[in-house]
Backbone as CSV, one residue per row, in Angstrom:
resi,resn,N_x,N_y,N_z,CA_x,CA_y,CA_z,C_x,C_y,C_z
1,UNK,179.964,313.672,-66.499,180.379,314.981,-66.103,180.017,316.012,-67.153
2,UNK,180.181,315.697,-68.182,179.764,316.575,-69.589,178.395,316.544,-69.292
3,UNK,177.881,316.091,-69.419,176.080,315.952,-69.020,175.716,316.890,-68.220
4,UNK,176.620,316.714,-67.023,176.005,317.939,-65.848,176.462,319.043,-65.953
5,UNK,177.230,319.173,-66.843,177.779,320.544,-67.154,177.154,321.126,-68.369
6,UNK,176.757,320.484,-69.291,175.594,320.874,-70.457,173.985,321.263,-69.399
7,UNK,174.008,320.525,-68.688,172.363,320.866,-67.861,172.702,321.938,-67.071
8,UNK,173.395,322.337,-66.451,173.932,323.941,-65.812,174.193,324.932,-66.649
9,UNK,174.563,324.548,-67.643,174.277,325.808,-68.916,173.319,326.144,-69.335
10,UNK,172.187,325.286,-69.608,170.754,324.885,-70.194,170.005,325.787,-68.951
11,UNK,170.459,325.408,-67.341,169.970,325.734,-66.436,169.795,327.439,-66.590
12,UNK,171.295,327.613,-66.688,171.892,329.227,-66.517,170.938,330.468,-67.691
13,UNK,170.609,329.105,-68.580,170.101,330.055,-70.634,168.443,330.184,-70.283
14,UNK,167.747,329.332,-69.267,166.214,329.458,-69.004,166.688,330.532,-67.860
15,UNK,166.935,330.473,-67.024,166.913,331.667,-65.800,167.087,332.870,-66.213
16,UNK,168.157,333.034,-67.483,167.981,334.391,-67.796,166.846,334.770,-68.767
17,UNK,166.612,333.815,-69.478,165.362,333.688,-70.287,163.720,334.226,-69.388
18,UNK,163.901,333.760,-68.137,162.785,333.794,-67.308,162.691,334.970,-66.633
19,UNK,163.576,336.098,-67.072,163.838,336.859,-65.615,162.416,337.901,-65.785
20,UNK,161.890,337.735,-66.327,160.910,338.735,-66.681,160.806,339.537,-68.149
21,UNK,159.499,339.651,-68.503,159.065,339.626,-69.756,158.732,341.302,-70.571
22,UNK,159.755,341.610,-71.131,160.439,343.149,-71.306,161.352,343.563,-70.696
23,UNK,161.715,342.696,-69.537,162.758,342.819,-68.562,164.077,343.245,-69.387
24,UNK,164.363,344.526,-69.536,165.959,344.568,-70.000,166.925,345.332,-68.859
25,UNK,168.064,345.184,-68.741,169.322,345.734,-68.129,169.116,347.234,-69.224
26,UNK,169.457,348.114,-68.028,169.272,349.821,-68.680,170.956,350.068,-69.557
27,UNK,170.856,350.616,-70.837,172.442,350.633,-71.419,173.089,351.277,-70.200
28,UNK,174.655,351.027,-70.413,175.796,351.907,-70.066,174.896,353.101,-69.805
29,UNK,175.071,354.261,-68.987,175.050,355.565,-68.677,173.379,355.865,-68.887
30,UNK,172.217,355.107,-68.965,171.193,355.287,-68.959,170.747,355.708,-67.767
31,UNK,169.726,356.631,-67.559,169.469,356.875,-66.304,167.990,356.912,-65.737
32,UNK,167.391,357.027,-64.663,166.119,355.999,-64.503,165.351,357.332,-64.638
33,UNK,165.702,359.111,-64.986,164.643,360.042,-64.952,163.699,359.563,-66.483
34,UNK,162.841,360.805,-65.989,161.608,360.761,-66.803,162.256,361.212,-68.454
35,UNK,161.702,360.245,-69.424,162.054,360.417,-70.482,161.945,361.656,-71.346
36,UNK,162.497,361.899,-72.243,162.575,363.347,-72.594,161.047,363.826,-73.406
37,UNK,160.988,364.904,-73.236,159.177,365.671,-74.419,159.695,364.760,-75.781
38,UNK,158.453,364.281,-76.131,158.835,364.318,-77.944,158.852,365.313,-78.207
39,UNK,159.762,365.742,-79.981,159.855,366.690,-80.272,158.600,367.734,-80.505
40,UNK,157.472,367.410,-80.637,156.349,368.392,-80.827,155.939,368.775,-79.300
41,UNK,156.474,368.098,-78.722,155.430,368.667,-76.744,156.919,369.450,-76.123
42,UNK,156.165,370.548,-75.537,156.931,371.181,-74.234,157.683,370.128,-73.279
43,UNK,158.319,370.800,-72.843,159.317,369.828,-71.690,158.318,371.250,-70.320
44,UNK,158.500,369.936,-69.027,157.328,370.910,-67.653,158.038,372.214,-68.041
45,UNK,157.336,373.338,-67.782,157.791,374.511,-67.452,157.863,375.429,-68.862
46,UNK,158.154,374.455,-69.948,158.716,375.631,-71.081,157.504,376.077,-71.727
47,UNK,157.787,377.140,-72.010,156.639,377.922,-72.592,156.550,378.139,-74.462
48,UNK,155.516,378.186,-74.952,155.395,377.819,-76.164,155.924,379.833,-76.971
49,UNK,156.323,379.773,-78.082,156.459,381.188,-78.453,155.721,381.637,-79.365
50,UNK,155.417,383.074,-79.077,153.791,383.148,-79.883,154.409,384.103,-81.054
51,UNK,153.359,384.849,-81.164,153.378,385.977,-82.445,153.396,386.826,-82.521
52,UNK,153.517,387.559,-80.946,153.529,388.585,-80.769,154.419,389.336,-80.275
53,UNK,155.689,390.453,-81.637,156.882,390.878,-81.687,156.724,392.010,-80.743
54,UNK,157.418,392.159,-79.582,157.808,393.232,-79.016,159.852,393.527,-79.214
55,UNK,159.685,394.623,-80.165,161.100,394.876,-80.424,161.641,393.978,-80.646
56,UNK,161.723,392.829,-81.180,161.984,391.875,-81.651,162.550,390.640,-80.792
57,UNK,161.751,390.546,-79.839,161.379,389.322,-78.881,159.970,389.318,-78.785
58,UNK,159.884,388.047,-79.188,158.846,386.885,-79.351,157.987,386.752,-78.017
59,UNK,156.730,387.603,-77.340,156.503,387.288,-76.373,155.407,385.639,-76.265
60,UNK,155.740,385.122,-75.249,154.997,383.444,-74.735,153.681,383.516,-75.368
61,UNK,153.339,382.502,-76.391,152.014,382.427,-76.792,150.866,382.331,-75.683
62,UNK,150.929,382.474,-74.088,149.736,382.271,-73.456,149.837,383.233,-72.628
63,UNK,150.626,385.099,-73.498,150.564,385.805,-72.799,149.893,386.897,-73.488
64,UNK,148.823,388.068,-72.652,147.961,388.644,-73.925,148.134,389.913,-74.127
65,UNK,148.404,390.848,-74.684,148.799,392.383,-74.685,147.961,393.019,-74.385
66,UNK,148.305,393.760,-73.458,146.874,394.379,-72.884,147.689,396.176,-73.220
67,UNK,148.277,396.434,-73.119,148.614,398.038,-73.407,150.091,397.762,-75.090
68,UNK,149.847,398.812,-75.588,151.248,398.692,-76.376,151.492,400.551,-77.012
69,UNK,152.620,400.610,-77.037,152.756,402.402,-77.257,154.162,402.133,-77.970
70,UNK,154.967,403.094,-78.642,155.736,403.381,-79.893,156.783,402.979,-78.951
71,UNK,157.156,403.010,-77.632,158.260,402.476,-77.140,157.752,401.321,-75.783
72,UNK,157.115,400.645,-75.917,156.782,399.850,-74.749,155.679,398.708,-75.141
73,UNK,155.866,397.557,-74.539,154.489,396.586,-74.729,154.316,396.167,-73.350
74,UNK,152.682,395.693,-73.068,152.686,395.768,-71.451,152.092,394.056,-71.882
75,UNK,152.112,393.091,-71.186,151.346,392.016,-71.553,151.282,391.243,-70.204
76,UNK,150.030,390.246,-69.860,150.026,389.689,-69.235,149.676,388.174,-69.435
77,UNK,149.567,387.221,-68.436,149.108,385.647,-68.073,149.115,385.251,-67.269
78,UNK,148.427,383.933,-67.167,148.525,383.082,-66.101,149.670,381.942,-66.132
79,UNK,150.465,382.584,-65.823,152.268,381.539,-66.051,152.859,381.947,-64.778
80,UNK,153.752,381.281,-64.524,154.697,381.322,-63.146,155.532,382.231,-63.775
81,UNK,156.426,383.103,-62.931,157.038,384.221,-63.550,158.438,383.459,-63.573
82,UNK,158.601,382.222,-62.869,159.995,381.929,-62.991,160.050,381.258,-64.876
83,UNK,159.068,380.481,-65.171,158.855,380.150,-66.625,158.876,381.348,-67.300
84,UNK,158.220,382.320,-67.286,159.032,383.737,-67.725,160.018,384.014,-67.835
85,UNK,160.795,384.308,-66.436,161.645,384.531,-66.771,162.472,383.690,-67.572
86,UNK,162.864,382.713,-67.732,163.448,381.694,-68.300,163.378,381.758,-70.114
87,UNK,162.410,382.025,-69.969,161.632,382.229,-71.661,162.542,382.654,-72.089
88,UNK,162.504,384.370,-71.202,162.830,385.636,-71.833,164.808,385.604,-71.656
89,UNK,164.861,384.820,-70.818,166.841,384.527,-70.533,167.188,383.511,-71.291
90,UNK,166.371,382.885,-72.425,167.334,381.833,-73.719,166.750,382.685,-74.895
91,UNK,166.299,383.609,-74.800,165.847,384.635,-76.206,166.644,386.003,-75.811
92,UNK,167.485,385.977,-75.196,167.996,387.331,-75.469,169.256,387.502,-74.856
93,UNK,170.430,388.593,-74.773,171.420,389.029,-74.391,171.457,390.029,-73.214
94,UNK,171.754,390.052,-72.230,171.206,391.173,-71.445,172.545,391.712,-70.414
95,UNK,172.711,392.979,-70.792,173.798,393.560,-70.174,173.419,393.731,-68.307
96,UNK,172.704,393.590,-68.307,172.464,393.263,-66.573,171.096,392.533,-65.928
97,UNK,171.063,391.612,-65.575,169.611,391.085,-64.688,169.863,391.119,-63.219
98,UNK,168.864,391.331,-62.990,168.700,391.487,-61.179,167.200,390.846,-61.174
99,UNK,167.429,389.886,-60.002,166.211,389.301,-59.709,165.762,389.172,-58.274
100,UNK,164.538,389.426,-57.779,163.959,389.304,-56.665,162.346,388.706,-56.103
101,UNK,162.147,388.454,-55.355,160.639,387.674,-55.226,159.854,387.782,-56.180
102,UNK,159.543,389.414,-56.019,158.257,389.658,-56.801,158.548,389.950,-58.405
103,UNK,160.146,389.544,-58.937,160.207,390.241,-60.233,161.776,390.197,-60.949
104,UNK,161.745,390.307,-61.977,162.819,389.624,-62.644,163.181,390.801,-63.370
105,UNK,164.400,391.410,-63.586,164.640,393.021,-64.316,165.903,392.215,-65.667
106,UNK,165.696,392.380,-66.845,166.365,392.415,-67.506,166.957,393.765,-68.505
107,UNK,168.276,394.048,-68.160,168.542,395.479,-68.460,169.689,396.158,-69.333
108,UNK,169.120,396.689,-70.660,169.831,396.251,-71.646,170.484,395.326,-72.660
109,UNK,169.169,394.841,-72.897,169.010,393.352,-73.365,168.942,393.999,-74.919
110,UNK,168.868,392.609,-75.337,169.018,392.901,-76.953,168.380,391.253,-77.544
111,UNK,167.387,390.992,-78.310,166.444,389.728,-78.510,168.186,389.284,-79.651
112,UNK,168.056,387.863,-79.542,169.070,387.529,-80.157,168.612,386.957,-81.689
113,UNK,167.188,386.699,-81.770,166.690,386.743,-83.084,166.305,388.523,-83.798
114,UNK,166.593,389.137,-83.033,166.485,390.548,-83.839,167.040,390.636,-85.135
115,UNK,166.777,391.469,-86.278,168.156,392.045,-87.001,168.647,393.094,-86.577
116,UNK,169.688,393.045,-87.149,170.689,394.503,-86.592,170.163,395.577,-87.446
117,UNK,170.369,396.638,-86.986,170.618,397.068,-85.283,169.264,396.788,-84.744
118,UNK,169.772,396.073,-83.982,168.808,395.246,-82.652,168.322,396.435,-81.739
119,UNK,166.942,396.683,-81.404,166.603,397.492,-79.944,167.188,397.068,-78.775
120,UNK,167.630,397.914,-78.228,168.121,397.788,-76.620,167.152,397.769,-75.715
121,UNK,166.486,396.713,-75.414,165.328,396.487,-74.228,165.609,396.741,-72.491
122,UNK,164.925,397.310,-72.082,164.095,396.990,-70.589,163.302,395.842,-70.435
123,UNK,163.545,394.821,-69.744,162.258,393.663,-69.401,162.007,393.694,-68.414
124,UNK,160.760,394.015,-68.048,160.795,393.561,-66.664,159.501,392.825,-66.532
125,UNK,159.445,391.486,-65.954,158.928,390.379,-65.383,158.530,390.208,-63.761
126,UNK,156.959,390.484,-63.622,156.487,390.918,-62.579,155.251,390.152,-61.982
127,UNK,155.660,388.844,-60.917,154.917,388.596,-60.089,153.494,388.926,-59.540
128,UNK,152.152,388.888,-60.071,150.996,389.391,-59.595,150.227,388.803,-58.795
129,UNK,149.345,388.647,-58.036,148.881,387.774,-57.050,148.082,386.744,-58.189
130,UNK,147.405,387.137,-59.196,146.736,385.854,-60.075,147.607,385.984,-61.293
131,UNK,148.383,386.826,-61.784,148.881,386.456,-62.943,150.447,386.857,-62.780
132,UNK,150.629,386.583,-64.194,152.229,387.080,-64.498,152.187,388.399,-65.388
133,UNK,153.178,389.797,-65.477,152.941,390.676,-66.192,154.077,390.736,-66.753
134,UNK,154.608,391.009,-67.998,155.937,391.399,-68.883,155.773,392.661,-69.494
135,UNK,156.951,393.288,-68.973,156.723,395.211,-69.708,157.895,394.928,-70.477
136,UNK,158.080,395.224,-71.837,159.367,395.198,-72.823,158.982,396.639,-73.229
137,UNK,160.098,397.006,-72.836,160.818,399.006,-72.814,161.475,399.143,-73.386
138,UNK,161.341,399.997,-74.781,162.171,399.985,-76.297,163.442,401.382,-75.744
139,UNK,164.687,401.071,-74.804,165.347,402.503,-74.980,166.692,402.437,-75.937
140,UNK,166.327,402.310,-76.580,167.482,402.238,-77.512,167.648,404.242,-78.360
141,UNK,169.062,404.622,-77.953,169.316,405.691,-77.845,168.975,406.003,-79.833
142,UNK,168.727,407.263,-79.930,168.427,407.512,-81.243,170.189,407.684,-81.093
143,UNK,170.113,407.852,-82.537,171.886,408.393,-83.132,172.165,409.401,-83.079
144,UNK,173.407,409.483,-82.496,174.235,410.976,-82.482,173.791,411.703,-84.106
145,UNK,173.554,413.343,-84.394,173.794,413.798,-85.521,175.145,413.786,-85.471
146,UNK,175.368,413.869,-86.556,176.515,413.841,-87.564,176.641,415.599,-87.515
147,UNK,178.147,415.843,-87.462,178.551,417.359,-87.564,177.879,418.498,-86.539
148,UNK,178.073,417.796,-85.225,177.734,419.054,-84.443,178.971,419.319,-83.506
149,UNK,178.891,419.821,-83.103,180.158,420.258,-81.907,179.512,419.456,-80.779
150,UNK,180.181,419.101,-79.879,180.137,419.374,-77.935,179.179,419.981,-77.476
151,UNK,179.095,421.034,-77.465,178.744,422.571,-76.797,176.996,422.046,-77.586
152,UNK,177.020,421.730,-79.113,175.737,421.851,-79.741,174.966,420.453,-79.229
153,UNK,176.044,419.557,-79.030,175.020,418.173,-78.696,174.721,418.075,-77.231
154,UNK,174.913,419.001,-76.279,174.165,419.558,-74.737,173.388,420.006,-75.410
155,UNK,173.053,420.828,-76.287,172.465,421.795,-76.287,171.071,421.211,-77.009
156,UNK,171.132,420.264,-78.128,170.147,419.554,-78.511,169.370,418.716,-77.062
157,UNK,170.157,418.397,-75.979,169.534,417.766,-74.854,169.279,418.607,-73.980
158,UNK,169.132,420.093,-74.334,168.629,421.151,-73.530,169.519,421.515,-72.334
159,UNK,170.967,421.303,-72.250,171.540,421.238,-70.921,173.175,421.990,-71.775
160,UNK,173.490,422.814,-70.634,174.800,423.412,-71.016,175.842,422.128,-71.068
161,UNK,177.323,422.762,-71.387,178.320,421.385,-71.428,179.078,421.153,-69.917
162,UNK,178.217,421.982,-68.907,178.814,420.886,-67.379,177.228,420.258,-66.931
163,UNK,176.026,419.786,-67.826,175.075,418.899,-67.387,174.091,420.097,-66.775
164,UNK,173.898,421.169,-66.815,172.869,422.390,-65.743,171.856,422.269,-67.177
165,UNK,170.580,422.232,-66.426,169.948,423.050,-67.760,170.117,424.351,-68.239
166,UNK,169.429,424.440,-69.498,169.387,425.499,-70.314,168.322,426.836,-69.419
167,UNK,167.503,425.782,-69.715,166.268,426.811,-68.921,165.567,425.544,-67.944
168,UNK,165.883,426.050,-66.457,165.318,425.515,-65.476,163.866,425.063,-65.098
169,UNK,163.285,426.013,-66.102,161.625,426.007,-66.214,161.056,424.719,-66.523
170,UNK,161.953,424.395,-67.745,161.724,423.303,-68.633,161.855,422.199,-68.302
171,UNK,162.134,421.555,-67.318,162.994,419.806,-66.627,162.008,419.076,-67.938
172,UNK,162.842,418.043,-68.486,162.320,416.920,-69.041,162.280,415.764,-68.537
């Protein structure tokens, strides 16, 4: 009886031995998706960050500046605008986004690698039939002067103190 019970153990230690060769049981809580980027490669979709500072967000290294002016950078690529957008929504703070087919509005944003005082951005992320376009819009309000009245700080914005202009001629 010991005999046949030593050969059913022997039996039980080759079968699992045999079950196949790399064959392992996945740990506790392992799960069968696709394994993660090594640390030097992109994960699908993410976009690499380049060198080129608009107000202090980092626009996508495979996007190319095609216009730039003292308050605005215009840039484009060939990227999906949803990878855009995405880019531009883990690099920054944004007091309002609205999004729709053709375009992604980020509004009153602020790059979270900026230093302070940080520019207050416009983004907007725009769907093209062959490419993707990103406009970053520097409106960050200049500073109140120091020591004016009410009456004088309309008046620096050309407008009396119930909002009328000064001189109608003039609209800015």
């Amino acid at each position: 009886m010991k005999h046949a019970l030593l050969c059913a153990c022997a039996a039980l230690v080759l079968l699992a031995a045999c079950r196949g060769e790399g064959e392992r049981p996945a740990p506790a809580g392992a799960s069968s998706a696709a394994p993660p980027p090594r640390p030097d490669q992109l994960a699908p979709g993410e976009l690499a960050e380049g060198t080129v500072d608009a107000f202090g967000l980092k626009l996508p290294r495979a996007m190319t500046v095609t216009a730039q002016f003292p308050d605005a950078f215009f840039a484009r690529g060939s990227l999906r605008a949803e990878d855009v957008a995405t880019y531009v929504k883990e690099r920054v703070v944004s007091a309002q986004v609205e999004s729709t087919a053709p375009k992604t509005v980020f509004r009153g944003a602020t790059a979270k690698s900026a230093p302070a005082p940080a520019h207050v951005l416009d983004i907007e992320i725009l769907l093209r039939d062959d490419h993707t376009e990103i406009v970053v819009r520097d409106v960050t309000r200049p500073p109140a002067k120091d020591g004016l009245t009410e009456e004088e700080r309309w008046r620096e914005l050309g407008l009396t103190p119930q909002g009328q202009p000064l001189d109608p001629t003039k609209l800015e």
